[in-house]
C-alpha positions in Angstrom: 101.3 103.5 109.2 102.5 107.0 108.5 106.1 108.3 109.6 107.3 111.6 108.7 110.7 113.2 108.7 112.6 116.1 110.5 115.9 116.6 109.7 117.8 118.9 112.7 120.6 121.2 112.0 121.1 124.8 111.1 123.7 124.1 108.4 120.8 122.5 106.1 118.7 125.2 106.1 121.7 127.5 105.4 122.6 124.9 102.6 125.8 124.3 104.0 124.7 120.5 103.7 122.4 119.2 101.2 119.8 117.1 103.3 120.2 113.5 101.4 119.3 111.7 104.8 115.3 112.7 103.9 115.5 111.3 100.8 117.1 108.1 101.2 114.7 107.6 104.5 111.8 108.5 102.1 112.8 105.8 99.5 113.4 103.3 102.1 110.1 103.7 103.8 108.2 103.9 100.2 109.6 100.5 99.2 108.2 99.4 102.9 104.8 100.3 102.8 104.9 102.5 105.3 103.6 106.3 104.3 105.8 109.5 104.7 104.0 112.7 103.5 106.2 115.0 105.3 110.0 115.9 105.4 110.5 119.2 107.3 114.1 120.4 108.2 114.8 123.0 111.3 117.4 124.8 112.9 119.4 123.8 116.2 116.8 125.5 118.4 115.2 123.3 121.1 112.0 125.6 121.3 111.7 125.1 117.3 112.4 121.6 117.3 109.8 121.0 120.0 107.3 123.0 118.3 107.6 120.8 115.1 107.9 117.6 117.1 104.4 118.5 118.7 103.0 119.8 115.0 104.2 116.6 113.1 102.6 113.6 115.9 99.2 115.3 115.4 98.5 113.4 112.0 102.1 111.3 111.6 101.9 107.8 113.5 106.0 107.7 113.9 109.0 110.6 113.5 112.0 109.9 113.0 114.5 112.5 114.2 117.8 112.8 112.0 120.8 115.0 113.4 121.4 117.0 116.8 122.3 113.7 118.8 126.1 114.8 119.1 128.3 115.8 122.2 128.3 119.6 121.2 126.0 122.2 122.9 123.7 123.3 119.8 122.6 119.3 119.6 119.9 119.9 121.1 117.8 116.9 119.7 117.4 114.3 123.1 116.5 117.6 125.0 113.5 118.2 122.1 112.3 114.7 122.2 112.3 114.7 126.4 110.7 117.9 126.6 107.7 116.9 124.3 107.4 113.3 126.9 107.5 115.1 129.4 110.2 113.2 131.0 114.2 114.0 132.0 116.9 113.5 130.8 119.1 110.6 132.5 122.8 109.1 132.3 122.4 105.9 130.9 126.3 103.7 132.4 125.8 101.5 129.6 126.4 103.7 127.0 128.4 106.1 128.8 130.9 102.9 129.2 130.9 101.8 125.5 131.7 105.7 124.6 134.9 106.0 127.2 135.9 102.2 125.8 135.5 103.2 122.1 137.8 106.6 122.4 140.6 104.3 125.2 140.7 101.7 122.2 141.3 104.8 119.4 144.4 105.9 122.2 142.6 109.2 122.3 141.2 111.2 125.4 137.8 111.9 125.9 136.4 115.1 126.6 133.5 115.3 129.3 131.0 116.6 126.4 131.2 113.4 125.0 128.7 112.1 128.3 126.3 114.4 126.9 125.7 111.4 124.0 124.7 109.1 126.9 122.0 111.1 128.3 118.5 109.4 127.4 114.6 110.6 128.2 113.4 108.4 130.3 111.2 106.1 129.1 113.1 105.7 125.8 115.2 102.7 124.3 118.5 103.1 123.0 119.8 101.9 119.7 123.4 101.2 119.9 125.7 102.4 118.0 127.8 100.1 116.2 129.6 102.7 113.9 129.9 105.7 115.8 129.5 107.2 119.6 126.0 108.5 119.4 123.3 106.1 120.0 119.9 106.6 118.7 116.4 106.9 120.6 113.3 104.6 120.3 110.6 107.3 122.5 107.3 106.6 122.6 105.0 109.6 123.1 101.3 110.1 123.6 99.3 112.2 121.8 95.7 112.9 122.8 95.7 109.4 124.6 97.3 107.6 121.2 101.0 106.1 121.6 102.9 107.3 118.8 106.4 106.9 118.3 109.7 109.0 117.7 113.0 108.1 116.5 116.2 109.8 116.6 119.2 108.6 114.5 122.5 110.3 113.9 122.9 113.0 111.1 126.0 111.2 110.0 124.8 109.0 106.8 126.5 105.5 107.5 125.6 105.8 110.9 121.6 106.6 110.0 121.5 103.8 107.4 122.8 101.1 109.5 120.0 102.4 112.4 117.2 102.4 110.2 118.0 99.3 108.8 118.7 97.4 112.1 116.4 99.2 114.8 114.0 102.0 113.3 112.6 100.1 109.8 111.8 96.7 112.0 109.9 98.9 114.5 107.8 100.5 112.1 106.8 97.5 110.5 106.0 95.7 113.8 103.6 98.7 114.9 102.3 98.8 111.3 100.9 94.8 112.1 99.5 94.1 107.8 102.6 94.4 105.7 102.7 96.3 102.5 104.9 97.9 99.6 104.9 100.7 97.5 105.7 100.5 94.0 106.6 103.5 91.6 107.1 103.3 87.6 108.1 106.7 85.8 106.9 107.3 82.1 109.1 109.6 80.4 107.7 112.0 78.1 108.7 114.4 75.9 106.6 116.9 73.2 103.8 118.2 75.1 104.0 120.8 78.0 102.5 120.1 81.6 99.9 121.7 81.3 98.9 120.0 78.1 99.8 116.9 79.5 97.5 117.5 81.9 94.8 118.2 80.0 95.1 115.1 78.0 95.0 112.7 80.9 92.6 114.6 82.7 89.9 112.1 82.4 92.5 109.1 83.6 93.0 111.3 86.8 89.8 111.9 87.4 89.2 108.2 87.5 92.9 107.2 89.5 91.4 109.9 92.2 87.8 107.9 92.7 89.7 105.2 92.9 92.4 106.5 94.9 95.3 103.7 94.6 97.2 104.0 92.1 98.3 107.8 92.1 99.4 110.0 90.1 102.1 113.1 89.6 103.9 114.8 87.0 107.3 116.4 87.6 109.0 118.6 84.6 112.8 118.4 84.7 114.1 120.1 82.3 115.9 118.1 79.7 115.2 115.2 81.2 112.0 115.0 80.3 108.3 115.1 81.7 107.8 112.7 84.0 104.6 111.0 84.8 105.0 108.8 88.2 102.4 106.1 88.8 102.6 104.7 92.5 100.8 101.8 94.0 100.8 100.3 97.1 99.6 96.3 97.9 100.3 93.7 100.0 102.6 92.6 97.6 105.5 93.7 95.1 103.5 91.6 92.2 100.2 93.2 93.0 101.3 96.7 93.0 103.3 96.0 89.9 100.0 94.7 88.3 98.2 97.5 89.6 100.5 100.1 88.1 100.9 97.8 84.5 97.1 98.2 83.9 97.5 102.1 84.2 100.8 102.2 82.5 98.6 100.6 79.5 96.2 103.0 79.4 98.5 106.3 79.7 100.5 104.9 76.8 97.0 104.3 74.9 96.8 108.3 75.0 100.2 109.8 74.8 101.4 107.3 72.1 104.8 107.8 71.2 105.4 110.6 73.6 106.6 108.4 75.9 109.8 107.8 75.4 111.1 106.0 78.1 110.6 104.4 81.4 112.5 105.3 85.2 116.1 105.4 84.7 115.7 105.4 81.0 116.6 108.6 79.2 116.2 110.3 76.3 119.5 109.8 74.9 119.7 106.0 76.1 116.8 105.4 74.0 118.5 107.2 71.5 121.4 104.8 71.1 119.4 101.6 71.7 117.7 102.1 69.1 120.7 102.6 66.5 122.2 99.7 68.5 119.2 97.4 67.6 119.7 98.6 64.2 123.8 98.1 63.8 123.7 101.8 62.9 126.3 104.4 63.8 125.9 108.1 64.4 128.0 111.2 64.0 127.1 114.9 64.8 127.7 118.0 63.9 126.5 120.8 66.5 126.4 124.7 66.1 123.8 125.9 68.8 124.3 123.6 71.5 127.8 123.5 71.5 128.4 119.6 72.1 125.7 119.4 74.9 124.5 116.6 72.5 127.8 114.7 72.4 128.1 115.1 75.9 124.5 113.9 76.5 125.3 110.9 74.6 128.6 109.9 75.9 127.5 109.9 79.5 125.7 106.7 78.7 128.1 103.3 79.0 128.6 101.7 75.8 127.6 104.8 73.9 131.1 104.1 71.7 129.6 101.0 70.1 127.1 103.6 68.6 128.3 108.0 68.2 131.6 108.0 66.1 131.7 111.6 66.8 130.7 114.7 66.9 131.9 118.3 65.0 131.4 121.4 67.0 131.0 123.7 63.6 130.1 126.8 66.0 131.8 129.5 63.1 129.5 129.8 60.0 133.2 129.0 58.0 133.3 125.8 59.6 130.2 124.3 58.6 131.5 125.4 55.0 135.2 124.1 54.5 134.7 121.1 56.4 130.5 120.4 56.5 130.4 121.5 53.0 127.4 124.2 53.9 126.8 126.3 50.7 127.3 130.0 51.0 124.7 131.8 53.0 122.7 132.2 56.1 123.0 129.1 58.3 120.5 129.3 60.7 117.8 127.2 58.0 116.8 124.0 57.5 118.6 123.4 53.9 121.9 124.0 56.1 120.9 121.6 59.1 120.4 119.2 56.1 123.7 120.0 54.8 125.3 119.5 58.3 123.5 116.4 58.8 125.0 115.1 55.6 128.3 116.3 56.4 128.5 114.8 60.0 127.6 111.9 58.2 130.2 111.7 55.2 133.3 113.2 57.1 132.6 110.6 60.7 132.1 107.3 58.2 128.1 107.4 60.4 125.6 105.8 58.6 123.1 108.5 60.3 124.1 112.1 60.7 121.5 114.8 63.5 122.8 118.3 63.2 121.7 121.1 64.8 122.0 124.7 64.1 119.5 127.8 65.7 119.5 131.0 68.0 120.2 130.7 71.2 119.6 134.3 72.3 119.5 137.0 73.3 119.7 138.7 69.7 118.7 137.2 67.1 120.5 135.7 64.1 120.0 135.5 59.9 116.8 137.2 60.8 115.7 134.1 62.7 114.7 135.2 66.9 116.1 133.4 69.6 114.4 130.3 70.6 114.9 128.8 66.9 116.2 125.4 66.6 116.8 123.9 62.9 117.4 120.0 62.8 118.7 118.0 60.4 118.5 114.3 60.1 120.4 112.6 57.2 120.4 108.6 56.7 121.2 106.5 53.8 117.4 106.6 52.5 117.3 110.2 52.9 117.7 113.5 54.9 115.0 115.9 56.7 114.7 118.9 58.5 112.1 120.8 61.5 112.6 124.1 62.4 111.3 123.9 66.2 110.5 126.6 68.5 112.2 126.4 71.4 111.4 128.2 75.0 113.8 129.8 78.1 116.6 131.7 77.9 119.8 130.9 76.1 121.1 128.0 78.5 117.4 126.8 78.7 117.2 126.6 75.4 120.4 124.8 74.3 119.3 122.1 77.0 115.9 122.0 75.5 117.1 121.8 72.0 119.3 118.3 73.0 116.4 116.3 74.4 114.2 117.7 70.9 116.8 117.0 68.3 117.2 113.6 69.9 113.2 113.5 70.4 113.0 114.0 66.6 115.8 111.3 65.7 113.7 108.5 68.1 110.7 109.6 66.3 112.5 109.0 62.5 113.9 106.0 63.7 110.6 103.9 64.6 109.2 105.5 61.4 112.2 104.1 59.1 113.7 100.7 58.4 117.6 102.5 58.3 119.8 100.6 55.7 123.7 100.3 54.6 
């Protein structure tokens, strides 16, 4: 069973509104079993949404409509849906009667537009609103002498969720007959770009496309990582998970410790887990990034049972008089050391990551932008990289977070941290 998505309304292609409806339809029909390879939005045009109506049913089993079902003259949605039947559109009493009782029970008058919510093709099956005044559509079309099926919900969110859940997800899965889930599981990466990563699990593709279930994509995002999404679909939950563990194995097997993490897991979670596990604190002293770090950090619940701080030490006389930085250019890896150590003595941490670097656009103490130094100080010792780091200046400082914390996950499994 396939069922795509159109989203109807002007305002989301004028980004006005954000379209989340797509997106939380999509989840919902992944974790079903039930396929959606397309989400197309359109304006409030009937001739347009017609057109993509007619486009979608060739390959999609099912559609479901969100949006355009209101009493206003640009919803143009039940006009769309009637027009590709072939049918009219008809006054249904019944829901005509539960509007006019739901605005005399609010004490407010209802305007004639309002019957415009009660016309339906004919042919369809209404969905009643429980939450709301426009019902939705159950239509059944045919397309080249195959019965397929649209659905129109409201564009308001609680309205959509409770008809998907009650009317449109039921449907599906009775036309779908076999039932079936879809499982995803995210790997995390970091220290490789995409096309390198690519490269390195070309062989693992080539086999995951012969054998066509699971799949597999990579999304970049920034400083959240590479992500490499496995998906699986079975009869079960427990078979696609099994499905996806075997493949999970084997991508690990060849990225080793460049996977950091797994779905919601992030970089600087990981991070602070694994000074948790270890009853170690950390404190930090930032130049380049500006506290992105901190911030990172603190975003995560609990991460005060682990960061004691952080020291912004963006003026070279800071990271002197109160980092104790010796005299000199500070853009090195003997003064990211020295930070480190410093972050470490003056926040009581027993682990101190400091980072100092160019940002951009000139560059600094001879060193071009894109230059990250990071220092890592711990009671058995300090260390420094000097990384080079791509974008532009904001690019960069969001890159050089999820690397200094890369490098500090990386010392951490290497090194049994003591008191």
């Amino acid at each position: 069973m396939r069922c795509d998505v159109l989203a109807v309304g002007t305002e989301l292609l004028l980004g006005q509104i954000v379209d989340t409806n797509s997106s939380w339809m999509g989840e919902q029909l992944a974790a079903s079993g039930v396929d959606s390879l397309l989400q197309v939005k359109v304006g409030d045009n009937v001739g347009r949404i017609i057109a993509q109506i007619e486009r979608l049913l060739v390959d999609a089993d099912a559609l479901i409509l969100c949006g355009g079902l209101g009493p206003t003259h640009d919803d143009l949605t039940r006009e769309a849906i009637a027009a590709v039947m072939g049918v009219e559109l008809r006054l249904d009493q019944g829901v005509a009667d539960v509007i006019r009782t739901m605005f005399e029970s609010r004490g407010r008058r209802m305007s004639e537009n309002n019957l415009r919510q009660a016309m339906v093709p004919v042919g369809a099956t209404v969905i009643p609103q429980t939450r709301g005044t426009a019902p939705g559509l159950i239509c059944p079309v045919m397309v080249g002498g195959v019965e397929k099926v649209v659905f129109a919900v409201p564009g308001v969110p609680h309205e959509l969720y409770d008809m998907f859940q009650r009317a449109v997800l039921p449907e599906l899965l009775e036309r779908a007959g076999e039932p079936s889930v879809i499982v995803s599981r995210v790997l995390r990466t970091w220290g490789e770009s995409e096309s390198g990563l690519n490269e390195r699990l070309d062989h693992l593709i080539a086999e995951l496309d012969e054998a066509g279930n699971p799949t597999l994509a990579f999304l970049a995002s920034g400083w959240e990582g590479l992500k490499v999404r496995l998906t699986a679909k079975a009869e079960t939950t427990a078979s696609a998970a099994e499905l996806i563990e075997v493949w999970d194995r084997r991508i690990r097997d060849e990225l080793g410790d460049q996977v950091f993490g797994v779905d919601t897991q992030t970089m600087e979670s990981v991070v602070l887990d694994a000074l948790r596990d270890r009853g170690s604190t950390l404190g930090l002293a930032e130049s380049v990034t500006g506290g992105l770090v901190a911030g990172r950090l603190t975003s995560v619940p609990g991460s005060s049972e682990v960061l004691r701080g952080s020291i912004v030490s963006y003026a070279t006389e800071v990271k002197q008089s109160l980092l104790g930085v010796a005299a000199g250019p500070v853009v090195n890896e003997q003064a990211a050391v020295e930070m480190a150590e410093g972050a470490r003595r003056v926040l009581g941490a027993d682990v101190g990551l400091a980072l100092t670097g160019v940002a951009g656009p000139a560059e600094q103490d001879g060193m071009p932008a894109g230059t990250l130094c990071v220092g890592i100080a711990t009671p058995s010792g300090s260390l420094a990289r000097t990384l080079r780091v791509p974008g532009q200046r904001e690019q960069m400082r969001q890159f050089a977070v999820i690397s200094s914390l890369d490098l500090l996950r990386r010392h951490l499994n290497d090194l049994d941290i003591g008191h």
